[in-house]
C-alpha positions in Angstrom: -17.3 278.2 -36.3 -19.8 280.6 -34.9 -22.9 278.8 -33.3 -26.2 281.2 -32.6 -28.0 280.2 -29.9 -30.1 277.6 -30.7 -33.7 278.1 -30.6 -35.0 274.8 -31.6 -38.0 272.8 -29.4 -37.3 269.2 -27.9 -40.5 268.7 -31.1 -38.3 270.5 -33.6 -35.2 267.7 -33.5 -38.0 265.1 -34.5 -37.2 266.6 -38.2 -33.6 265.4 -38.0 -32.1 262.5 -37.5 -28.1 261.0 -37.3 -26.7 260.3 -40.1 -22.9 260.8 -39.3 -20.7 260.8 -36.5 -17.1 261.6 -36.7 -14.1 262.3 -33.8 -12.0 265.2 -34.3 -8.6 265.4 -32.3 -7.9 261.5 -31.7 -4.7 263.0 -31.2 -5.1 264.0 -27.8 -5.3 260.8 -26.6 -2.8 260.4 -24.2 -3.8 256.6 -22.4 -6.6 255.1 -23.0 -4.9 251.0 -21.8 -7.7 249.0 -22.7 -7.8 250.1 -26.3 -4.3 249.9 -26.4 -4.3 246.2 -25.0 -7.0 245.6 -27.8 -4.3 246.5 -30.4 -1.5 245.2 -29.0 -3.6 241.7 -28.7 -4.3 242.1 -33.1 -0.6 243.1 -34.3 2.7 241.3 -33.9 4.8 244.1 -32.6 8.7 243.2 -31.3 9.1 243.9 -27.6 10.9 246.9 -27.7 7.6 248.7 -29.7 5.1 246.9 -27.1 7.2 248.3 -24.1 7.4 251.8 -25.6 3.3 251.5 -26.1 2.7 250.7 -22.8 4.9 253.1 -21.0 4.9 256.0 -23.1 2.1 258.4 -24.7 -0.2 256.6 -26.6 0.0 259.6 -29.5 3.4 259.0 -30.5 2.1 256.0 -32.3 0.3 256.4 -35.5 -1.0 253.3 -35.9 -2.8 253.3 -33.0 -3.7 256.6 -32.8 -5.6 255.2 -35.9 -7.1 252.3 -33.9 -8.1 254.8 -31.6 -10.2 256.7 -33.8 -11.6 253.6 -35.0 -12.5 252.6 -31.9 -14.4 255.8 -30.5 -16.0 255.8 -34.2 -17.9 252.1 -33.5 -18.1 253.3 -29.8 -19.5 256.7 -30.6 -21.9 255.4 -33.3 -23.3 253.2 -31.8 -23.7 255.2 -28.7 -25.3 258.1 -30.4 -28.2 255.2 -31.9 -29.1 254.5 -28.7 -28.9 257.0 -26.2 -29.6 260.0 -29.2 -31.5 258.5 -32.0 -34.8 258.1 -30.4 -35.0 261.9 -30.4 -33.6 262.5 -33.7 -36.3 260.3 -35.7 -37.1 262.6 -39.1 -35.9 262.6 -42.3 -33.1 265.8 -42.6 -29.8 264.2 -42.0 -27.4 265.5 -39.1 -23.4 265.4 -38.9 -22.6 264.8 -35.0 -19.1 266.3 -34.8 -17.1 265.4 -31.6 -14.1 267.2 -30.9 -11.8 265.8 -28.3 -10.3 268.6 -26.5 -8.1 266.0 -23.5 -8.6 261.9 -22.8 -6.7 260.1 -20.8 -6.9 256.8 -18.8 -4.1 256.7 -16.4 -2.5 252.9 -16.8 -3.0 251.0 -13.5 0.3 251.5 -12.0 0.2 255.1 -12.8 -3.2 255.3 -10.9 -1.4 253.6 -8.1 1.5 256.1 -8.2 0.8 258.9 -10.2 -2.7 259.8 -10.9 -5.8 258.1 -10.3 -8.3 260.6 -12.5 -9.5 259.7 -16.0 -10.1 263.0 -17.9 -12.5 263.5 -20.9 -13.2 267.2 -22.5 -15.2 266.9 -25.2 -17.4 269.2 -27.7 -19.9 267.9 -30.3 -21.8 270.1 -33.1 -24.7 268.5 -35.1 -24.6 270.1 -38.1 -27.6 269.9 -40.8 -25.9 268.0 -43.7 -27.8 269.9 -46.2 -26.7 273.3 -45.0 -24.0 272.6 -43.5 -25.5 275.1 -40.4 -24.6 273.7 -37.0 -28.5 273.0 -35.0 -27.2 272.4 -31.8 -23.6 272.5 -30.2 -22.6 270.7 -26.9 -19.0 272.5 -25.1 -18.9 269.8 -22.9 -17.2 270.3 -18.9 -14.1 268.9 -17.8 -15.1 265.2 -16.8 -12.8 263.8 -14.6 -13.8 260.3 -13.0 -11.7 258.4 -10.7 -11.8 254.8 -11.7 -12.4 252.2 -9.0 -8.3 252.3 -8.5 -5.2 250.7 -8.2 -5.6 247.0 -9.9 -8.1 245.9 -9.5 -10.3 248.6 -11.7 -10.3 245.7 -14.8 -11.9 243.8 -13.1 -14.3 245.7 -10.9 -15.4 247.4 -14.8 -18.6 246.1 -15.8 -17.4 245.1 -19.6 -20.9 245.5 -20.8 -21.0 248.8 -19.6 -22.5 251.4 -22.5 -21.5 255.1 -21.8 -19.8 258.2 -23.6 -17.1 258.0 -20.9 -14.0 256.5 -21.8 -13.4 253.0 -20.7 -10.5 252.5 -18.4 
């Protein structure tokens, strides 16, 4: 998709407002363990599947790819009502597209022994519904964050914590 450069006001979002958000490219996800602990805590999976979860990439498993999408879809949504919908307070409805480019939360032992960096690349389009024209588009840096480490970063994690960030 071609974007032109936007030349849209701060006064000129006012007409819009979120109507929609959807994640592009759950696929990418290569860790993310608390979400994975989330879905391993709601499905009766034999050992052998719960080992392979836990030690391998997170995107060889449909399912939870699936959960994961779910989960950044609630996450995102809600996110987007707080931190973006004050702006976006009209009546014209907006798509917000995110497209995950990389995400990955290293597991605490591989923060111990591997890598310590969570990575997040990110892009997100709001497109007017109605015309299906993109207002404003967002190519996001590379994010990398290095938790608290080793493991004790669970519980060091504020759980109420609201943020576009991935959770480790």
């Amino acid at each position: 998709m071609t974007v032109p450069p936007h030349g849209l006001a701060v006064d000129d979002f006012r007409q819009y407002r979120i109507a929609e958000v959807t994640v592009e490219g759950v696929e990418v996800i290569r860790s993310w363990p608390g979400e994975e602990e989330a879905y391993l805590r709601t499905h009766a999976l034999d050992s052998e599947t719960v080992d392979r979860i836990q030690t391998g990439p997170a995107n060889r498993f449909s399912e939870l790819v699936g959960h994961f999408r779910a989960a950044l879809d609630a996450r995102l949504r809600a996110d987007f009502a707080a931190l973006i919908g004050p702006i976006f307070m009209g009546r014209r409805p907006l798509a917000a597209v995110v497209r995950l480019k990389a995400f990955d939360v290293p597991s605490a032992a591989r923060r111990a022994f591997v890598d310590s960096d969570a990575k997040l690349k990110a892009e997100i389009d709001l497109v007017d519904k109605a015309t299906g024209r993109p207002v404003l588009r967002y190519e996001g840096p590379w994010a990398s964050r290095r938790p608290i480490g080793g493991l004790l970063t669970g519980v060091a994690r504020p759980s109420t914590a609201r943020t576009l960030a991935p959770r480790c």
